[in-house]
N, C-alpha and C positions, 0 to 999 in steps of 0.2 A: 554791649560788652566787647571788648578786644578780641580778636579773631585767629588762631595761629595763620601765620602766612601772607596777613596783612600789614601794611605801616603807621605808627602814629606818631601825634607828637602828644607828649603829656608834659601838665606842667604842674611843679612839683614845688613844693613847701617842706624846708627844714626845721624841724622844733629843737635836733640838737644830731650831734655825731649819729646817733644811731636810728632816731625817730623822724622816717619820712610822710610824707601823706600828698593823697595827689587831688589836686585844686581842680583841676580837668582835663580832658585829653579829644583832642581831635586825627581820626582818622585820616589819612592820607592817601588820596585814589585819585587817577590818572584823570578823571573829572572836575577834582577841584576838593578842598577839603567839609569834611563833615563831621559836626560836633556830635560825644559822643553822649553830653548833657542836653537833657529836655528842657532847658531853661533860655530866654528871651536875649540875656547878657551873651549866649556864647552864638547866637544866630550870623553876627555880623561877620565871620569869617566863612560863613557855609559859602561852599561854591569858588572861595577865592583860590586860584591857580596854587596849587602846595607848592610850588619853587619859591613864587614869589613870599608865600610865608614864613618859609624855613627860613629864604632871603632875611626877613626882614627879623624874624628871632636873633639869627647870627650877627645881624647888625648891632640890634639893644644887648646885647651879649657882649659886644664887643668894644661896647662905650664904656668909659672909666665910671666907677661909683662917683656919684655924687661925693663931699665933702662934707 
């Protein structure tokens, strides 16, 4: 569970203007990131430097939609 006073990153699913839901969210600690799901899919970011993840969300974030 989320901690007050800690940082994360969550990542979020719109079903419509007012209904959101959250797909997973990983912790953000001056060690490296950590998933806050017990599941196999979300392992491969554990540990990875949080700059460079935030980095790389801002990136895919940052590319036009597809067409």
């Amino acid at each position: 569970m989320p901690k007050v006073g800690s940082e994360y990153l969550f990542f979020l699913n719109c079903r419509n203007k007012f209904d959101w839901e959250i797909l997973t969210a990983y912790e953000l600690t001056e060690t490296g990131v950590l998933p806050l799901d017990q599941s196999s899919q979300f392992e491969a970011l554990r540990g990875s430097p949080s700059s460079e993840v935030l980095k790389q969300v801002r990136a895919l974030i940052a590319e036009p939609a597809p067409k």
